[in-house]
N, CA, C and O atoms as a DFTB+ gen file, in Angstrom:
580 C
 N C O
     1  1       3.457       6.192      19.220
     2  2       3.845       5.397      20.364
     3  2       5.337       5.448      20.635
     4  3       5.844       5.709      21.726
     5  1       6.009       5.152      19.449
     6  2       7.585       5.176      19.598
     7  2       8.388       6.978      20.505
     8  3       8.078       8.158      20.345
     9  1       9.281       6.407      21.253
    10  2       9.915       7.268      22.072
    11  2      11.302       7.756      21.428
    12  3      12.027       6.866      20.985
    13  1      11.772       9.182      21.327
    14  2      13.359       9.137      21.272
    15  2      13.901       9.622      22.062
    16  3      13.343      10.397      22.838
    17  1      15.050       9.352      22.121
    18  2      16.005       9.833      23.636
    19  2      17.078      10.048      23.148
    20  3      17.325       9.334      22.177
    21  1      18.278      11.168      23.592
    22  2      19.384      11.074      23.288
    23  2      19.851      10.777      24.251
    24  3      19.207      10.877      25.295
    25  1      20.997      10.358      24.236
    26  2      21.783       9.265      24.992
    27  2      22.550       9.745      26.302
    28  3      22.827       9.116      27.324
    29  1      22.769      10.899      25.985
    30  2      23.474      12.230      27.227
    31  2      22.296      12.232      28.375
    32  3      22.365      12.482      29.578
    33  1      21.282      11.888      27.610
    34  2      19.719      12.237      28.543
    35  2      19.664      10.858      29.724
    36  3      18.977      10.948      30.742
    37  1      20.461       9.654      29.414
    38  2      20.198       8.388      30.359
    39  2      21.320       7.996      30.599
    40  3      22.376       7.951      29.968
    41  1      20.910       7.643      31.826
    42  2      21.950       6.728      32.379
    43  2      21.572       5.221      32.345
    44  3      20.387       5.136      32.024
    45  1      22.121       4.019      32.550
    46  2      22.294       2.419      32.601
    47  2      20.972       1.930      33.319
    48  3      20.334       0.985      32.857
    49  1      20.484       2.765      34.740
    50  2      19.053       2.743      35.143
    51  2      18.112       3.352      34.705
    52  3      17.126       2.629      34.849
    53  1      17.795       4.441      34.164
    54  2      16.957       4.887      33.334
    55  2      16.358       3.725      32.090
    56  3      15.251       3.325      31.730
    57  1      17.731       3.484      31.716
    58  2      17.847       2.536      30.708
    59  2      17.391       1.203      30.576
    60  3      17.151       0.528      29.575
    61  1      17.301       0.905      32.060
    62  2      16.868      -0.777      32.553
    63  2      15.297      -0.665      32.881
    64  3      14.612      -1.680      33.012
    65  1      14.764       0.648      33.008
    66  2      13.243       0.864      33.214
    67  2      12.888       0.492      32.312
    68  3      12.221      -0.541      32.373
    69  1      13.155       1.182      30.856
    70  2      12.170       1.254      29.806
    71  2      11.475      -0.254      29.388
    72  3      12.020      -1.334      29.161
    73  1      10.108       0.124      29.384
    74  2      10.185      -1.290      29.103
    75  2       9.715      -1.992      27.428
    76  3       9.404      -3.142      27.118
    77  1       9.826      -0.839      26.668
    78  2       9.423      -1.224      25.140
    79  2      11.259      -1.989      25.049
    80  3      12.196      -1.888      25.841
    81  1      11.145      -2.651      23.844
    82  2      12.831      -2.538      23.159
    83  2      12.895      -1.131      22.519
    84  3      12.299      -0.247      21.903
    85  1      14.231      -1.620      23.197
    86  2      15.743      -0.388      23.096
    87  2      16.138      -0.402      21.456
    88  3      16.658      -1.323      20.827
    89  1      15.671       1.071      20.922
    90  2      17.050       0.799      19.822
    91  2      18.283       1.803      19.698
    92  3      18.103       2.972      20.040
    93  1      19.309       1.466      19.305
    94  2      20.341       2.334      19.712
    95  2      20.595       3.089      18.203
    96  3      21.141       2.576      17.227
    97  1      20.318       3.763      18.257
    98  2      20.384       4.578      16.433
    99  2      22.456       5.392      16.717
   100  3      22.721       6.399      16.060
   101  1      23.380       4.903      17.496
   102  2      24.272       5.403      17.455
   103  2      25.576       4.372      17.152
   104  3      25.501       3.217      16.733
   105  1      26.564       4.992      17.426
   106  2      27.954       4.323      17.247
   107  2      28.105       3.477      18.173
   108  3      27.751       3.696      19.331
   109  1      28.792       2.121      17.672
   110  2      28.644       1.108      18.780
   111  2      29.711       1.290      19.980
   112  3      29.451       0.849      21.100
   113  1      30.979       1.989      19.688
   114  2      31.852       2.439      20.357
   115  2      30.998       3.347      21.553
   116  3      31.202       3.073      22.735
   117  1      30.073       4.395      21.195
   118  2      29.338       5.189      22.329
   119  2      28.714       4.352      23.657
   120  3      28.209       4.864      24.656
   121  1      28.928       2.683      23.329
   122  2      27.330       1.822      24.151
   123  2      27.914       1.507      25.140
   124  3      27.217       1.638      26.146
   125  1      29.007       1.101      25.332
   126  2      29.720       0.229      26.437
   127  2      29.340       0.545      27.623
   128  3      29.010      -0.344      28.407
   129  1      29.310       2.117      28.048
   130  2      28.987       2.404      29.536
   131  2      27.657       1.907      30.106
   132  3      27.349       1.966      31.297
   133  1      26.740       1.301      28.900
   134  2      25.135       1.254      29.136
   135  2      24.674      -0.006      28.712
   136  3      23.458      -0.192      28.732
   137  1      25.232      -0.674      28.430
   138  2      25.258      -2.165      27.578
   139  2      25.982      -3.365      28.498
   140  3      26.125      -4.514      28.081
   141  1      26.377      -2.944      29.708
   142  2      27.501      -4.058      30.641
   143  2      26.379      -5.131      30.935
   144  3      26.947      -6.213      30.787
   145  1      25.649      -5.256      31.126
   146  2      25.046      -6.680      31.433
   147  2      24.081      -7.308      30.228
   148  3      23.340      -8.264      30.455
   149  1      24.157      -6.765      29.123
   150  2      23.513      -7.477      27.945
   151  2      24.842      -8.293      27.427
   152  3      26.040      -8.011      27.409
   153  1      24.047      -9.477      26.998
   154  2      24.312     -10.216      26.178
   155  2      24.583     -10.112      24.583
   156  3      23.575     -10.526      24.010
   157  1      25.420      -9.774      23.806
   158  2      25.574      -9.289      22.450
   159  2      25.059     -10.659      21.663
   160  3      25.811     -11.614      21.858
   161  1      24.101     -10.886      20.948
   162  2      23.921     -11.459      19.918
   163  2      23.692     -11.089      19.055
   164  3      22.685     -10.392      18.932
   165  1      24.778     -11.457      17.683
   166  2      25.109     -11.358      16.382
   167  2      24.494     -12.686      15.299
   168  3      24.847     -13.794      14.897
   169  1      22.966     -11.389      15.121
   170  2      22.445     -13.161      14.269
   171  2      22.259     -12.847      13.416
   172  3      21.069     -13.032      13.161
   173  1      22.741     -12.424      12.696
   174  2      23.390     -12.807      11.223
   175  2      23.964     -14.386      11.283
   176  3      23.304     -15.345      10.882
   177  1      25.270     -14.478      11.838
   178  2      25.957     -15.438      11.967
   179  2      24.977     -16.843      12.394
   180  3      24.959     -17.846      11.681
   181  1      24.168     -16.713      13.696
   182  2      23.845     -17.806      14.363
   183  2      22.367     -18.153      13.552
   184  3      21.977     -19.314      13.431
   185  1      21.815     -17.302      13.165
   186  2      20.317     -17.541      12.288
   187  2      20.908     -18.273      11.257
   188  3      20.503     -19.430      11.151
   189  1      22.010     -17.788      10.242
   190  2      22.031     -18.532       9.305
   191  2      22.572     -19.720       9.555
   192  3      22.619     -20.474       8.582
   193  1      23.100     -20.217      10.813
   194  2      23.424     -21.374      10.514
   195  2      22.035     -22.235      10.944
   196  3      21.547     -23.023      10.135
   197  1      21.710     -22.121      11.668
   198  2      19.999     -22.385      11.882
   199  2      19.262     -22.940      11.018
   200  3      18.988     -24.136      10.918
   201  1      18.866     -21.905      10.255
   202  2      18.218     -22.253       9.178
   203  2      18.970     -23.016       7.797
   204  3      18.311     -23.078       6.759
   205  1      20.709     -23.727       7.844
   206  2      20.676     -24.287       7.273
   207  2      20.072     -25.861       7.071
   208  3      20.096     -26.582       6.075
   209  1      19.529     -26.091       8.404
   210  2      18.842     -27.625       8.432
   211  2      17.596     -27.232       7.137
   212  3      17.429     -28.227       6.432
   213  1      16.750     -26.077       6.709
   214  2      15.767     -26.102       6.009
   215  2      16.168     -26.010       4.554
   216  3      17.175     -25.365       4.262
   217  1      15.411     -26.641       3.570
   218  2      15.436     -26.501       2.308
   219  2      15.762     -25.288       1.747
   220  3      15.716     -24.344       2.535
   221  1      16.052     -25.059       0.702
   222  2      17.046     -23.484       0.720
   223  2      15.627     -22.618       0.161
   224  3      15.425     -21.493       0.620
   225  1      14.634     -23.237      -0.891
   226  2      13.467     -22.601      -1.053
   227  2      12.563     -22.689       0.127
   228  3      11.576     -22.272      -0.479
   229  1      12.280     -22.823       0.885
   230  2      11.475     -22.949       2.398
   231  2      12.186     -22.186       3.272
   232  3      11.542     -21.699       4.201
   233  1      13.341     -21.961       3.210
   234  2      13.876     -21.006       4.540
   235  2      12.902     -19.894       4.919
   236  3      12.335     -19.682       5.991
   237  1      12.874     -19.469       4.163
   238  2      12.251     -17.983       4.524
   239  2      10.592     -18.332       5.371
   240  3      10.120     -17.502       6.148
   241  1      10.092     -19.254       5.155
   242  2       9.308     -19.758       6.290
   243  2       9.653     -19.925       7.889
   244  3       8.786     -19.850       8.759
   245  1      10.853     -20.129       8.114
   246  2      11.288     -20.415       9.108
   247  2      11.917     -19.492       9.819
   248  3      12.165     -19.731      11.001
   249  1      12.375     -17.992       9.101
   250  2      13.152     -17.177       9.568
   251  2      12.722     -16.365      11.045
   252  3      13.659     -16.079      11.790
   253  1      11.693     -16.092      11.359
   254  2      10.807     -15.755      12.538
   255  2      11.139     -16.508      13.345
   256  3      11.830     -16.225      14.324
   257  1      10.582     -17.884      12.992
   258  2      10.179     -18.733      13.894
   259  2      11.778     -19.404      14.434
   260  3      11.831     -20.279      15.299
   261  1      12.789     -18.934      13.886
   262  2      14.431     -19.488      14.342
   263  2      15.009     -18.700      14.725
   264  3      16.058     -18.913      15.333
   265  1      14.445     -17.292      14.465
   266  2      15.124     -16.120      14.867
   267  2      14.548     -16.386      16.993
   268  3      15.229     -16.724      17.961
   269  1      13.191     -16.053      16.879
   270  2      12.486     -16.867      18.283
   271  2      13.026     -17.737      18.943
   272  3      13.265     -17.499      20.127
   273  1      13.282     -18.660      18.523
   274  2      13.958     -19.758      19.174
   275  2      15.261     -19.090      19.579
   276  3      15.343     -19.133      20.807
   277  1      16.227     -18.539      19.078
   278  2      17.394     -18.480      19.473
   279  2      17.316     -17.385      20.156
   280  3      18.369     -17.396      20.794
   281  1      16.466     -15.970      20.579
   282  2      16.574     -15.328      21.325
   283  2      15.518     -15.779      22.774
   284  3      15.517     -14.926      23.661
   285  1      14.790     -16.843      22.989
   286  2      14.428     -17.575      24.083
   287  2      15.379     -18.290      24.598
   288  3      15.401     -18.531      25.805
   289  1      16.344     -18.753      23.717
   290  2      17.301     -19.450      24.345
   291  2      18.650     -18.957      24.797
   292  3      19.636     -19.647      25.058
   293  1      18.488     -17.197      24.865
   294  2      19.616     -16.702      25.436
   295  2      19.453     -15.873      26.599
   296  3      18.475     -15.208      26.943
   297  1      20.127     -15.963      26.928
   298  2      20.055     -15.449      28.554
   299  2      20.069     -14.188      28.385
   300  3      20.788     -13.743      27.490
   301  1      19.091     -13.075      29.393
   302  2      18.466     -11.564      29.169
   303  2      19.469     -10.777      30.215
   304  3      19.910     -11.318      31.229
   305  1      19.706      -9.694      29.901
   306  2      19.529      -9.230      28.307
   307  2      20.151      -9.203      27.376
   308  3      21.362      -8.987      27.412
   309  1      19.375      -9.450      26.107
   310  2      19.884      -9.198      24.603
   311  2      20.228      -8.177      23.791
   312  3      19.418      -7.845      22.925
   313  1      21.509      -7.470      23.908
   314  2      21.623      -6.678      22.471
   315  2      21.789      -7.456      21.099
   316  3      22.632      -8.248      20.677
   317  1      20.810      -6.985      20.659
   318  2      20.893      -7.723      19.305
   319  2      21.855      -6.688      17.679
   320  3      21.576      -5.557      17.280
   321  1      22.687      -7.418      17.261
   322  2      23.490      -6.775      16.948
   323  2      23.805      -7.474      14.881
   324  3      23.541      -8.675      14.823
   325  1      24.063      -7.140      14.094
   326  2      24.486      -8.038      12.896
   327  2      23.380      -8.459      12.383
   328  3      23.395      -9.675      12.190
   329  1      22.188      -7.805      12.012
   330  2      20.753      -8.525      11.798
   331  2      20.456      -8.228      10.113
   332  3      19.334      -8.324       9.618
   333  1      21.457      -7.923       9.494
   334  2      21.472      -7.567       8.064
   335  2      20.130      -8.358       7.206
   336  3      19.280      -7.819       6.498
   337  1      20.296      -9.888       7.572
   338  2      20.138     -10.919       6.369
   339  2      18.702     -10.463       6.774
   340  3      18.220     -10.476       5.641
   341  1      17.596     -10.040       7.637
   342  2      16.391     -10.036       7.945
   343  2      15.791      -9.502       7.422
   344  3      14.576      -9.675       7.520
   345  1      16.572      -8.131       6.197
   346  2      15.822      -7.694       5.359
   347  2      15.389      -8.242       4.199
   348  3      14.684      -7.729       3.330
   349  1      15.856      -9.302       4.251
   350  2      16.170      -9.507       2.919
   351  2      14.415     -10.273       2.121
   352  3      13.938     -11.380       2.372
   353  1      13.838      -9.186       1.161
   354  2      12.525      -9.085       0.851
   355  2      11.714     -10.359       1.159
   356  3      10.628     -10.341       1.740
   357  1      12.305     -11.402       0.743
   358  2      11.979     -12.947       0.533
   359  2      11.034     -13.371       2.099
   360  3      10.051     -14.058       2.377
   361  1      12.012     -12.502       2.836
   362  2      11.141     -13.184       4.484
   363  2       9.863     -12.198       4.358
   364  3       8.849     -12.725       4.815
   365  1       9.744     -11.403       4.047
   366  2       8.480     -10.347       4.074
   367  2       7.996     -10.630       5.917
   368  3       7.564     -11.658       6.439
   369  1       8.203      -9.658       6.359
   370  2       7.961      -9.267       7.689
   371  2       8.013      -8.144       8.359
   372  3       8.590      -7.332       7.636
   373  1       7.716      -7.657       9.368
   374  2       7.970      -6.306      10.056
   375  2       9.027      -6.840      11.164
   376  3       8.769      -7.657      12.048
   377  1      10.348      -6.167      10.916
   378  2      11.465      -6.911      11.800
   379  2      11.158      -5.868      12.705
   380  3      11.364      -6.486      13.749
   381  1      10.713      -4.399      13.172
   382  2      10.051      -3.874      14.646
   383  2       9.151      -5.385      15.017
   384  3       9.474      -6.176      15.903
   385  1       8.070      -5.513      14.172
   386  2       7.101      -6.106      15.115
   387  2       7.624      -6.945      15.311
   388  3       7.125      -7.129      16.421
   389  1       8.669      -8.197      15.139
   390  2       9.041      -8.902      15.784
   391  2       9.981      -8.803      17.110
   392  3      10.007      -9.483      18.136
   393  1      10.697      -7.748      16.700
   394  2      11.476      -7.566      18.061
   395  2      10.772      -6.717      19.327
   396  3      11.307      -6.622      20.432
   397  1       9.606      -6.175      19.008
   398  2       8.039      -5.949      20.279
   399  2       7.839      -7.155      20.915
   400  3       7.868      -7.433      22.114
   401  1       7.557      -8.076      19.586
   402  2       6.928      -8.885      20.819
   403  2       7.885     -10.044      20.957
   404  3       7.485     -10.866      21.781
   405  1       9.254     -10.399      20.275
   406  2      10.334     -10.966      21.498
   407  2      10.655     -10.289      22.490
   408  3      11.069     -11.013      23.395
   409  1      10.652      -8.917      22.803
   410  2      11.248      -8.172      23.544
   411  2       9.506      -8.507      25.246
   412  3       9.701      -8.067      26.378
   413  1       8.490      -9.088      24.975
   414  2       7.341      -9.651      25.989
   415  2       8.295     -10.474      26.994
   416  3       8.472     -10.260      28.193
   417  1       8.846     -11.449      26.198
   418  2       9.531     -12.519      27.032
   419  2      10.731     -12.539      27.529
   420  3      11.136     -13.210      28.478
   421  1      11.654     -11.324      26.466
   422  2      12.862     -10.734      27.076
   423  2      13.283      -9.650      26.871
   424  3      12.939      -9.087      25.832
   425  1      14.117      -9.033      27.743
   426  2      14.234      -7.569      27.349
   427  2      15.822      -7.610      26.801
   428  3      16.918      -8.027      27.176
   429  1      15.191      -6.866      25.610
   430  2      15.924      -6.386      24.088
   431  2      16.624      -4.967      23.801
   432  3      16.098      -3.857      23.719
   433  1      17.789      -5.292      23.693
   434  2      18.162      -3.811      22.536
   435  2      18.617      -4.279      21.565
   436  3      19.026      -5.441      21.575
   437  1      18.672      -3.499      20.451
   438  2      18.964      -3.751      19.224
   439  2      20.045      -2.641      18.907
   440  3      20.038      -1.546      19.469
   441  1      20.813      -2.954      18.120
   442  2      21.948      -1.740      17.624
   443  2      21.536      -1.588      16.235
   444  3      21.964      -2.479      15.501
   445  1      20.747      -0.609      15.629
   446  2      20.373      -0.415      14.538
   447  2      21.177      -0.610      13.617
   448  3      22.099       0.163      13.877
   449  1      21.485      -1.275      12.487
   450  2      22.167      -1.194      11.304
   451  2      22.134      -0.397      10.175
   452  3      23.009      -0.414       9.309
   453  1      21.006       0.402      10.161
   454  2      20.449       1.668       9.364
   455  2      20.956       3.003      10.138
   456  3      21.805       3.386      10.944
   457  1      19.880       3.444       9.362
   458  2      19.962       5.151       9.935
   459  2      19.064       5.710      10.536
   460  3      17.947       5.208      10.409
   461  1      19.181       6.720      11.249
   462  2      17.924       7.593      12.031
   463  2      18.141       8.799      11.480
   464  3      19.215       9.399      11.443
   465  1      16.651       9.294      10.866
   466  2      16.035      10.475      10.702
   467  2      14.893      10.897      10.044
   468  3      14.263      10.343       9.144
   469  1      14.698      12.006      10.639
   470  2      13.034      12.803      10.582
   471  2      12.235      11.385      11.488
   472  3      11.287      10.747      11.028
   473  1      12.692      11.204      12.428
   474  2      11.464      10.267      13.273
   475  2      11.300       9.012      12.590
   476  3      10.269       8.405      12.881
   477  1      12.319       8.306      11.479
   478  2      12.227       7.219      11.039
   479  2      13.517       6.277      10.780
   480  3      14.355       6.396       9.886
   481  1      13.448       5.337      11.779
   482  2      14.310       4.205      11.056
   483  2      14.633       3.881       9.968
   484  3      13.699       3.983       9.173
   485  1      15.889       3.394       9.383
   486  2      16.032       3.542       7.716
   487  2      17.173       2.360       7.681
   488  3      18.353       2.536       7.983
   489  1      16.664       1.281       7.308
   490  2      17.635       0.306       6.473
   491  2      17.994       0.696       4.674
   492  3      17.143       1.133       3.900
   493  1      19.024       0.490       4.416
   494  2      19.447       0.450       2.585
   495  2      19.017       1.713       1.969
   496  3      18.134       2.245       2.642
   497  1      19.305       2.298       1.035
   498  2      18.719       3.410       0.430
   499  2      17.384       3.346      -0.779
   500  3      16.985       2.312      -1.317
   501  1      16.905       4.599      -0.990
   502  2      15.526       4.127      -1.723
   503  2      15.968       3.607      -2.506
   504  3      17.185       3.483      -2.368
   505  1      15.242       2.851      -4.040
   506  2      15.857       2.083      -5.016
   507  2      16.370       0.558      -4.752
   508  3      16.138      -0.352      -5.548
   509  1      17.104       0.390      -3.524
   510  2      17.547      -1.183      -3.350
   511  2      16.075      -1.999      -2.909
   512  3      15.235      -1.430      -2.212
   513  1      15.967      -2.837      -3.210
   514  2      15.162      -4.123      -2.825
   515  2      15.045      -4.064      -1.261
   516  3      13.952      -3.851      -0.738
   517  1      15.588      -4.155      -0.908
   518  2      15.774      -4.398       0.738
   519  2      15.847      -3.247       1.934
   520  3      16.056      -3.337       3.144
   521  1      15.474      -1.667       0.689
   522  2      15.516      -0.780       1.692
   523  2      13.956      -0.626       2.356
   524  3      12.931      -0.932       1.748
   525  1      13.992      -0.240       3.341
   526  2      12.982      -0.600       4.292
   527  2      12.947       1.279       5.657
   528  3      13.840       1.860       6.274
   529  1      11.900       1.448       5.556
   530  2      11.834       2.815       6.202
   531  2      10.460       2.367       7.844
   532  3       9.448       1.731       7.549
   533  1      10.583       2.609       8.682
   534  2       9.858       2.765      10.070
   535  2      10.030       3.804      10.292
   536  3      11.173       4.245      10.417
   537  1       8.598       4.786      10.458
   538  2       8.198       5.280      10.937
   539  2       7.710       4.734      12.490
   540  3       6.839       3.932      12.831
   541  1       9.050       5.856      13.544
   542  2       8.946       4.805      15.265
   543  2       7.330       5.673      15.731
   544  3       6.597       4.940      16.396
   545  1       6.977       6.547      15.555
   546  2       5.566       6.347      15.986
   547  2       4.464       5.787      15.600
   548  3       3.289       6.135      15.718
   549  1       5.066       4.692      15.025
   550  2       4.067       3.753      14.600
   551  2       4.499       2.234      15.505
   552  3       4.036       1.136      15.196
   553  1       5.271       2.415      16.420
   554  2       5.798       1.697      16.767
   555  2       5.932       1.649      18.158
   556  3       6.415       2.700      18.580
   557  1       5.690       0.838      19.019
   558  2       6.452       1.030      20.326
   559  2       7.480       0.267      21.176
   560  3       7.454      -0.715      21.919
   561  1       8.430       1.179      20.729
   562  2       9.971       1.029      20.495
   563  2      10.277       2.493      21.085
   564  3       9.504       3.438      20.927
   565  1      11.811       2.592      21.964
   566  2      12.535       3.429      22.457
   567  2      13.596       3.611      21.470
   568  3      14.175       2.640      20.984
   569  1      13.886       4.873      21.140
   570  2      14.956       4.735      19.877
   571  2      15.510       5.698      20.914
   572  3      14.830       6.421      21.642
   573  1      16.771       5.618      20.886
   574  2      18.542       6.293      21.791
   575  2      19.132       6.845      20.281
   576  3      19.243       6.115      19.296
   577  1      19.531       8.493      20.330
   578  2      19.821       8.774      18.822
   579  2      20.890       9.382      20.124
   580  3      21.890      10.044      19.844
């Protein structure tokens, strides 16, 4: 299902068609010409403060469901940007499938924090706890390499 595109290939309208979420597998310096009317949210920062109202063993219950809340409550569109803490094993989740189906109610890009290659998304390296591999045709998601 998942699409790739290189970035020479679109322009800002091309870009506003697609309608899976956007992920940008490049340098954030490259985005500016294509990114002018998104909204940058960095939730790292704003999730964790969020979830400090919850018990520190219970957070990870809540991490979805606060991550949701705070991208309904921002005005579209969202590049989503700083999303480190989401790997972190404890939440056990598919952070694609969540940003599919936030991306129903608003339209999403994401600036990958991993790597792209052989057709797969790549957070952390093998061996760490928190490394995490997507395969995007399993996915439907636009990846920009």
């Amino acid at each position: 299902m998942g699409s790739t595109f290189k970035l020479s290939s679109l322009n800002r309208e091309n870009l506003n068609k697609l309608m899976t979420p956007v992920v940008f597998c490049i340098d954030k310096g490259r985005l500016s010409p294509y990114i002018r009317e998104f909204k940058v949210l960095s939730v790292n920062r704003v999730l964790s403060n969020s979830l400090l109202g919850y018990d520190c063993g219970k957070r990870n219950l809540f991490v979805a469901d606060e991550l949701n809340k705070i991208i309904e409550n921002s005005d579209e569109p969202i590049l989503i940007t700083d999303f480190e803490m989401l790997f972190n094993p404890e939440y056990q989740f598919d952070i694609l499938k969540l940003f599919i189906l936030a991306n129903r109610k608003h339209k999403i890009a994401v600036l990958w924090c991993g790597r792209f290659a052989d057709g797969n998304l790549r957070f952390a390296e093998p061996g760490y706890v928190d490394y995490k591999s997507y395969n995007i045709k399993e996915y439907d998601i636009s990846c920009i390499i």
